[in-house]
C-alpha positions as CSV (number, residue, x, y, z in Angstrom):
1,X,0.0,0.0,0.0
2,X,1.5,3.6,-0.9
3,X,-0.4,6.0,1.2
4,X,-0.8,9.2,-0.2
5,X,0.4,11.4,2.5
6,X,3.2,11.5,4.5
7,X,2.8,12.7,8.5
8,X,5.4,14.3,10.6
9,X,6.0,13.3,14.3
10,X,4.5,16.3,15.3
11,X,2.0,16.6,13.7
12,X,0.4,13.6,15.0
13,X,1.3,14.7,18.4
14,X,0.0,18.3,18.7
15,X,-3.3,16.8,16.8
16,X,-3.5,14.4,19.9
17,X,-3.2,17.1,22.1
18,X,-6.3,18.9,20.5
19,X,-8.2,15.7,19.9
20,X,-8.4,15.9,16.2
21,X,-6.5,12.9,15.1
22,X,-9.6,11.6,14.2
23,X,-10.3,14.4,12.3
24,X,-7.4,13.9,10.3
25,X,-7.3,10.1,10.2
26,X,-11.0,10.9,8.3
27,X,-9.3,13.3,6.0
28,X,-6.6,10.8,5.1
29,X,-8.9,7.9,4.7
30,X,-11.1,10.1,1.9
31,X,-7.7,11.4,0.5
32,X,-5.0,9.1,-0.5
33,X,-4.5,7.5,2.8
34,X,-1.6,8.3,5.6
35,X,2.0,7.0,6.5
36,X,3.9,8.4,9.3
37,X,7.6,6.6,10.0
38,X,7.7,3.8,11.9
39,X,9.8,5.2,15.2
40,X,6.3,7.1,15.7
41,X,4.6,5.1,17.6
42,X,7.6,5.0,20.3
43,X,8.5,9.1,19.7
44,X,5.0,10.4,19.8
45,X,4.2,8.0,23.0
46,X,7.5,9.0,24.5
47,X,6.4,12.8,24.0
48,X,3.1,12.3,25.7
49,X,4.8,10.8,28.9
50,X,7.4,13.6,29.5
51,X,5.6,16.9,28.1
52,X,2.7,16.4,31.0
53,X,0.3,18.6,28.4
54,X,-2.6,16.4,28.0
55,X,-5.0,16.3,30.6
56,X,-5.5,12.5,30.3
57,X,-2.4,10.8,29.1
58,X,-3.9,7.5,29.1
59,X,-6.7,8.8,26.5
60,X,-3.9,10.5,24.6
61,X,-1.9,7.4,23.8
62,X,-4.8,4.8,23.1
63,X,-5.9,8.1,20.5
64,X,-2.2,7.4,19.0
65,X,-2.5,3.4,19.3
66,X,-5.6,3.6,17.1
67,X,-4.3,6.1,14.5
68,X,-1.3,4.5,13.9
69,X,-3.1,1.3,13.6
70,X,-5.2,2.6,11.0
71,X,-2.1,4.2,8.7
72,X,1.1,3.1,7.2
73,X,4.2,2.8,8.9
74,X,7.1,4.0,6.9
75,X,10.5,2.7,7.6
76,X,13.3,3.8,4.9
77,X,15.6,1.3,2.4
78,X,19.4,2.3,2.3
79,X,18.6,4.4,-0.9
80,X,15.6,6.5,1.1
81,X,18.1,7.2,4.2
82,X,21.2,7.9,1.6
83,X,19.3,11.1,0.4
84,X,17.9,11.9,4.0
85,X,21.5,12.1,5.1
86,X,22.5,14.1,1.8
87,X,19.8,16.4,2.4
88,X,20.3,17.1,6.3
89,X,24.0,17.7,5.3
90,X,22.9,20.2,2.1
91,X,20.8,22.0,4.8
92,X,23.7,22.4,7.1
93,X,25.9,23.5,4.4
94,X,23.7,26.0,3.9
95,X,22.5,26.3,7.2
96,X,19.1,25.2,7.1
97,X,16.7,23.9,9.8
98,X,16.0,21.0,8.8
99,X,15.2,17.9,10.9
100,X,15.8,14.2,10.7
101,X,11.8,13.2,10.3
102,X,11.4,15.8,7.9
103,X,14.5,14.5,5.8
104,X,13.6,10.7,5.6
105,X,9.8,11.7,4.7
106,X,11.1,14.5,1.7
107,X,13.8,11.3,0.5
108,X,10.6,8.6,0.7
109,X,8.2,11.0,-1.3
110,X,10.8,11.6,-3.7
111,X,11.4,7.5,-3.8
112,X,8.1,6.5,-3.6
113,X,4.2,7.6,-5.0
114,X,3.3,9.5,-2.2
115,X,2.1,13.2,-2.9
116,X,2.1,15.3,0.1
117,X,4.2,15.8,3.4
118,X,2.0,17.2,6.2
119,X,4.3,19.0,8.9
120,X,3.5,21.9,10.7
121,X,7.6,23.1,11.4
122,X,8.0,25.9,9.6
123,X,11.6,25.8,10.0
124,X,11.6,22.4,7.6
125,X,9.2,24.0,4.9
126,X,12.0,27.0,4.5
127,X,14.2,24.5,4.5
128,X,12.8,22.0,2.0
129,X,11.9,25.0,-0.4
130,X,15.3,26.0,-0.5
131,X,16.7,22.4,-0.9
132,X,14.3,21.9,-3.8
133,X,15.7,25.3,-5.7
134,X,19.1,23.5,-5.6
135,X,19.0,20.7,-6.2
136,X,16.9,19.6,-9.4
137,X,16.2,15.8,-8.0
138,X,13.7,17.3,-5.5
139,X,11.2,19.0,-8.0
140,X,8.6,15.8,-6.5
141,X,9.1,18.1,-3.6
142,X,7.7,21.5,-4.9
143,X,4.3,21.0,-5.1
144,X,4.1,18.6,-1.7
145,X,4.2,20.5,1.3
146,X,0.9,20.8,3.2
């Protein structure tokens, strides 16, 4: 299965915090379908545990447990994390913000027939916009941030 969009970390976890995961899992079902990496399901829980922002943690991780059982799980080939790393050390070349999740999901869009990366760090989408003007193997990339 190739889902159609590819989640950040983050993304899933403030969306927990606001209970809207549904929202989006709903959105990604009509759409194309959703992927988020596979060290997800350890980070995001992780997160919940120490940040002590949701009022019911217990609530906030069976909310993750279902999402992710209902998406993809993304884990990169040798070829996917090659570009990852080529594109975290463009970005700090040039010094660009540009995180590890964010990498590995711009290097599996460009490798696989996803569409659309859904992150909400603006940092990485200044980043990734100035990756794809230079380097002309990320034009998959200019039309895929959400």
């Amino acid at each position: 299965m190739t889902s159609c969009f590819a989640i950040d970390n983050d993304v899933v976890l403030k969306l927990t915090y606001y209970c809207l995961l549904d929202q989006l899992l709903d959105e990604m079902k009509l759409r194309g379908g959703g992927a988020v990496l596979g060290t997800a399901r350890f980070v995001v829980q992780r997160r919940i545990a120490r940040d002590g922002v949701s009022n019911d943690p217990v609530a906030a991780r069976a909310m993750v447990d279902a999402f992710l059982g209902a998406v993809e799980e993304l884990e990169p080939n040798p070829t996917e994390v090659h570009l990852a790393t080529h594109l975290e050390e463009t970005a700090l070349i040039h010094k660009f913000e540009l995180d590890p999740g964010e990498s590995l999901l711009c290097s599996m869009l460009v490798h696989r027939s996803m569409k659309h990366i859904v992150t909400g760090d603006k940092r990485a989408i200044r980043a990734i916009e100035a990756l794809v003007k230079l380097r002309s193997d990320l034009s998959t990339l200019r039309a895929s941030m959400i």
